[in-house]
One Martini backbone bead per residue (centre of mass of N, CA, C, O) as a GRO file, in nm:
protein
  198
    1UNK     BB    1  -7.215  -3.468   3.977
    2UNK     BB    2  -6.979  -3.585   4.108
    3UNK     BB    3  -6.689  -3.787   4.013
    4UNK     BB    4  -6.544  -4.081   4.091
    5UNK     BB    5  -6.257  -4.236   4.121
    6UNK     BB    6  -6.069  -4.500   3.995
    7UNK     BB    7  -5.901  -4.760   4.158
    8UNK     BB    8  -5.712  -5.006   3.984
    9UNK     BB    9  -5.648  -5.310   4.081
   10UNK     BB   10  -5.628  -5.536   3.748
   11UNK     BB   11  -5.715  -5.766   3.595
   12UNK     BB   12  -5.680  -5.862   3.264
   13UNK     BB   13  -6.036  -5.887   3.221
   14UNK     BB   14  -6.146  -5.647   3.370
   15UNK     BB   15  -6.023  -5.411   3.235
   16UNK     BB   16  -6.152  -5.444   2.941
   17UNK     BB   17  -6.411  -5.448   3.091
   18UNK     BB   18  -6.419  -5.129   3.153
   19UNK     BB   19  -6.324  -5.010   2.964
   20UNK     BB   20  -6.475  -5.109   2.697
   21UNK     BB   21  -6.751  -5.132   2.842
   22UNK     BB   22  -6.830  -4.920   3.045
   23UNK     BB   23  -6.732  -4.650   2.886
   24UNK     BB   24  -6.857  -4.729   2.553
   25UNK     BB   25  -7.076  -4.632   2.362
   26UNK     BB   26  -7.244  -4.721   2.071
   27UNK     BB   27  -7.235  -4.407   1.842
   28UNK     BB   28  -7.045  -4.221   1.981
   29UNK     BB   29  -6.831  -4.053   2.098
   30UNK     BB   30  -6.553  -4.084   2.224
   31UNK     BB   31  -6.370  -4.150   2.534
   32UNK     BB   32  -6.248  -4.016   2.776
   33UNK     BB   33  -5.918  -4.158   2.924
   34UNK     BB   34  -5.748  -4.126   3.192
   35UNK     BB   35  -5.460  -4.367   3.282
   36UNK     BB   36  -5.207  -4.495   3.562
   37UNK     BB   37  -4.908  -4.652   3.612
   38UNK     BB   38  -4.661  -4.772   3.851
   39UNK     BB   39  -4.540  -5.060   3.649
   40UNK     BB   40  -4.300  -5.261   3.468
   41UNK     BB   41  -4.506  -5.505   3.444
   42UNK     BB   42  -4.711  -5.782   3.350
   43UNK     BB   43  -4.925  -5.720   3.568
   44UNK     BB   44  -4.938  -5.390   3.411
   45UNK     BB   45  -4.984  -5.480   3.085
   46UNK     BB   46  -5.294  -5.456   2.985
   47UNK     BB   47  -5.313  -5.141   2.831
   48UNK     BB   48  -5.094  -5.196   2.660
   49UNK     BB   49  -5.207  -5.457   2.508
   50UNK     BB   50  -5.473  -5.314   2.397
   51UNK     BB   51  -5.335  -5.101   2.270
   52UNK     BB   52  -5.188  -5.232   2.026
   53UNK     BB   53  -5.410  -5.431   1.942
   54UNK     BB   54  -5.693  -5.203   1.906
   55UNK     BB   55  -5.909  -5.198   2.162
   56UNK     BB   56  -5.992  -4.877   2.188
   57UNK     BB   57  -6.062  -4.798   1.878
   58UNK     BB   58  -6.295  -5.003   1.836
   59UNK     BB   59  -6.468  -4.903   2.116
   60UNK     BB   60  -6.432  -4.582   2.119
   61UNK     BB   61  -6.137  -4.520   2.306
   62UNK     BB   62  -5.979  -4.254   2.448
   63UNK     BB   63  -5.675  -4.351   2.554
   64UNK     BB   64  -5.431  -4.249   2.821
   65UNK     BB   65  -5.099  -4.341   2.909
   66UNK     BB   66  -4.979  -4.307   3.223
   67UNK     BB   67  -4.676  -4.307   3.394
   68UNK     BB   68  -4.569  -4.365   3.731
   69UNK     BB   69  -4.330  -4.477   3.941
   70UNK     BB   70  -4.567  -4.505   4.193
   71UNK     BB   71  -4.810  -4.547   4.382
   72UNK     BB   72  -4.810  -4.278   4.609
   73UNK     BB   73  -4.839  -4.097   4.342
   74UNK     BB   74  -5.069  -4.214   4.189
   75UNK     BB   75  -5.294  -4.160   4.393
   76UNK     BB   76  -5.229  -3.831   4.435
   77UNK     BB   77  -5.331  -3.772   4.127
   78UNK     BB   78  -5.610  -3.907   4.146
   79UNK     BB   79  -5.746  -3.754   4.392
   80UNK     BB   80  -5.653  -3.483   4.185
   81UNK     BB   81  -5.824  -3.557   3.920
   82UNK     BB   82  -5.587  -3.693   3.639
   83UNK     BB   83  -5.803  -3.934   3.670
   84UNK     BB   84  -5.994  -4.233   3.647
   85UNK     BB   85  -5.741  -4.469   3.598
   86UNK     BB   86  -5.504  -4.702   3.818
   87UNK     BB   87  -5.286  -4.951   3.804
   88UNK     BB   88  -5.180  -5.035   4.131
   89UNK     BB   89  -5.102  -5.075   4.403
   90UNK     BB   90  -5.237  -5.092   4.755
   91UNK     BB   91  -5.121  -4.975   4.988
   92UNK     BB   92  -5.164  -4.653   4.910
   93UNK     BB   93  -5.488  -4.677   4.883
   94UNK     BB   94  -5.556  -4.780   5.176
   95UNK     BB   95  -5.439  -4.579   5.356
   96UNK     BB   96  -5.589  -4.335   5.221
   97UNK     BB   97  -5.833  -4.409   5.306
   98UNK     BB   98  -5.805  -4.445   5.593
   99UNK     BB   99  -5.730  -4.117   5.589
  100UNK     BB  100  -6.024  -4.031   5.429
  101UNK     BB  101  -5.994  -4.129   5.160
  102UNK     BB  102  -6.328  -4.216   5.000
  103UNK     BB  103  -6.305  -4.205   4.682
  104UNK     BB  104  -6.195  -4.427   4.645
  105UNK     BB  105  -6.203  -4.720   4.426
  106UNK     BB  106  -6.177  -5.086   4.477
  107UNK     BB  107  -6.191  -5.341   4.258
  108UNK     BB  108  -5.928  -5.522   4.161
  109UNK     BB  109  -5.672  -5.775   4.148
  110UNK     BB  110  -5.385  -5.933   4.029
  111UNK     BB  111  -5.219  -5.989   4.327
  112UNK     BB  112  -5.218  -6.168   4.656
  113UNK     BB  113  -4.895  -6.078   4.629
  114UNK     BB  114  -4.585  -5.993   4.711
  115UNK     BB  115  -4.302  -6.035   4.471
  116UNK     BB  116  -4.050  -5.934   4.579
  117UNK     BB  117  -3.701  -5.856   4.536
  118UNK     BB  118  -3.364  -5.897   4.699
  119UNK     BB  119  -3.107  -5.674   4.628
  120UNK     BB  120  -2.729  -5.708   4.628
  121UNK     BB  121  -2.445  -5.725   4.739
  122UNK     BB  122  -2.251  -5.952   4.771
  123UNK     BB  123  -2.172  -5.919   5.102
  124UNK     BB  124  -2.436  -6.030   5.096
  125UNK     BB  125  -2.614  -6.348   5.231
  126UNK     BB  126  -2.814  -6.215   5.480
  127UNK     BB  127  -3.072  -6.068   5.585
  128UNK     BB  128  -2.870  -6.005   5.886
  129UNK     BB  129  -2.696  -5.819   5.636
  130UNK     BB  130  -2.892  -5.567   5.667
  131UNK     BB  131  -2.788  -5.419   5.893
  132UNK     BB  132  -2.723  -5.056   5.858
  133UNK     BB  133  -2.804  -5.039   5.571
  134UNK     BB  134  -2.908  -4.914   5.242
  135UNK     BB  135  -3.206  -4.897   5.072
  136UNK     BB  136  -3.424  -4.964   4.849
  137UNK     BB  137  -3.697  -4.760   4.710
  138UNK     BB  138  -3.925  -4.582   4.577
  139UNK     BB  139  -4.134  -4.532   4.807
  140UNK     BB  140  -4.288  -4.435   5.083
  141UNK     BB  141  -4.546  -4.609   5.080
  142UNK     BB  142  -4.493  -4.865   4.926
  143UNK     BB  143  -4.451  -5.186   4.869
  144UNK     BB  144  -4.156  -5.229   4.849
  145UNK     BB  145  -4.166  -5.068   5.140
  146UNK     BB  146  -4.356  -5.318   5.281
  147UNK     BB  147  -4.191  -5.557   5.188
  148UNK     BB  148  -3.963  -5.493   5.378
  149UNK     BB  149  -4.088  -5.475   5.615
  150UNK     BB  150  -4.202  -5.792   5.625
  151UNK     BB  151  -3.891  -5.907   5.574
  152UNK     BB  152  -3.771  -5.835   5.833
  153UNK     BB  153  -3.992  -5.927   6.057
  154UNK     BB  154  -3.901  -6.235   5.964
  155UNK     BB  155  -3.597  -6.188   6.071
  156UNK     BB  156  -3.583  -5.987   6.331
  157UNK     BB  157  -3.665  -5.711   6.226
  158UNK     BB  158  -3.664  -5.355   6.159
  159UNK     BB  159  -3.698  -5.065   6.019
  160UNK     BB  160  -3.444  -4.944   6.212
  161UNK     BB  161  -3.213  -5.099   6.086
  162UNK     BB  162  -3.201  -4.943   5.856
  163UNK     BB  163  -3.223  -4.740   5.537
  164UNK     BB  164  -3.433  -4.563   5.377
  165UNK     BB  165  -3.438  -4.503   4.998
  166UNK     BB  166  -3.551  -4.300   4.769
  167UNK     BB  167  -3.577  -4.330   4.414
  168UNK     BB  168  -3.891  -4.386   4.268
  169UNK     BB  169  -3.792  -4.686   4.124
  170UNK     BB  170  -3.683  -4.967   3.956
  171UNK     BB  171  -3.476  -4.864   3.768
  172UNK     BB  172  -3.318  -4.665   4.011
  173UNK     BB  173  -3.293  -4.913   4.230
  174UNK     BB  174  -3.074  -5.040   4.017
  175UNK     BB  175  -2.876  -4.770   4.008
  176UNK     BB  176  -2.816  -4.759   4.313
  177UNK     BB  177  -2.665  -5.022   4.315
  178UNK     BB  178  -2.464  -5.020   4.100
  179UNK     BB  179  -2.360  -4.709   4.252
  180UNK     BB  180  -2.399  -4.777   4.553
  181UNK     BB  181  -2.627  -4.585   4.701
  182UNK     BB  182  -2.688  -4.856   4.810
  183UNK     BB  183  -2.690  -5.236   4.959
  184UNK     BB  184  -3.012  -5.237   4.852
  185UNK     BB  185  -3.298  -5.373   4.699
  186UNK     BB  186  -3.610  -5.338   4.511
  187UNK     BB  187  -3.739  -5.590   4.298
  188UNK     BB  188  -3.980  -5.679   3.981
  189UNK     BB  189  -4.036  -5.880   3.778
  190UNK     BB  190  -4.138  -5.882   3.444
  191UNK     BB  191  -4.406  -6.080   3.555
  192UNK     BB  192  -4.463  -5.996   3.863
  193UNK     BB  193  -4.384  -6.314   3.987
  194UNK     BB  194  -4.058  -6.307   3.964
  195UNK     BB  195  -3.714  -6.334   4.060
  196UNK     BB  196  -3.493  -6.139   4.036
  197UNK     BB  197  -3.205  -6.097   3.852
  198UNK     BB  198  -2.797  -6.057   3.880
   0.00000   0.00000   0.00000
């Protein structure tokens, strides 16, 4: 029986929960697992802090932590194989699921809002002094990418109004901003729930 892979965007006790307790079962020889992270955010880093304090090892969880830049990378390479859990964005992993990837599990979130703000360059003082500029997103079909658009549409604005340039990830996107390549940019705050300052 093929085993289904699981996307978990999870809380803080949720992840140890699973990792710990569902994964591994005492007397075994360890269970690999490998998980990948789309954000360097205190949001996204419950199995940084569980590796660090040698909670993996405690209950004999051979986990292997790989980063990958943004939501729907992880999501695309959960798909394929690569992984069997997952801490990321929602909205790639929901997309996926409509467009027919059923193999995908969303177990639970760590925040029901998009913490995300908006970078620009000293001249933009106003959300309406964005359209016609270059934008920073990680990629296309991701949270930030989600995020600018529901903020463009709150100001009376469209997608179509803007350029968005794919930068790849979060601090990507703040060196596109620093050289010029973009005239603002979507950042998130290093505890994933406040606003990033510049």
């Amino acid at each position: 029986m093929k085993t289904r892979p699981v996307v978990v965007c999870i809380s803080r006790f949720l992840f140890i929960f699973l990792a710990l307790g569902l994964f591994s079962l005492p007397g075994l020889a360890a269970d690999k697992l490998i998980g990948f992270h789309s954000a360097r955010t205190m949001s996204q880093a419950m199995p940084w802090i569980a590796e660090e304090v040698g909670l993996f090892r405690k209950y004999d969880l051979d986990f292997q932590l790989v980063y990958i830049s943004s939501a729907p990378l992880v999501t695309a390479a959960i798909l394929g194989g690569d992984a069997q859990v997952a801490i990321s964005g929602g909205e790639p992993i929901i997309r996926a699921h409509a467009q027919g990837a059923t193999d995908l599990v969303f177990v639970a979130s760590a925040k029901n809002t998009l913490t995300h703000s908006i970078l620009a360059k000293p001249e933009i003082k106003r959300p309406e002094d964005l359209k016609g500029k270059k934008l920073g997103v990680s990629r296309l079909g991701s949270n930030s990418h989600y995020f600018i658009i529901q903020a463009l549409r709150k100001n009376g604005m469209e997608p179509t109004d803007v350029t968005f340039i794919q930068t790849g990830g979060q601090v990507e996107n703040l060196a596109a901003l620093f050289s010029g390549a973009v005239d603002a940019a979507t950042m998130t705050g290093p505890s994933g729930g406040t606003r990033a300052a510049a």
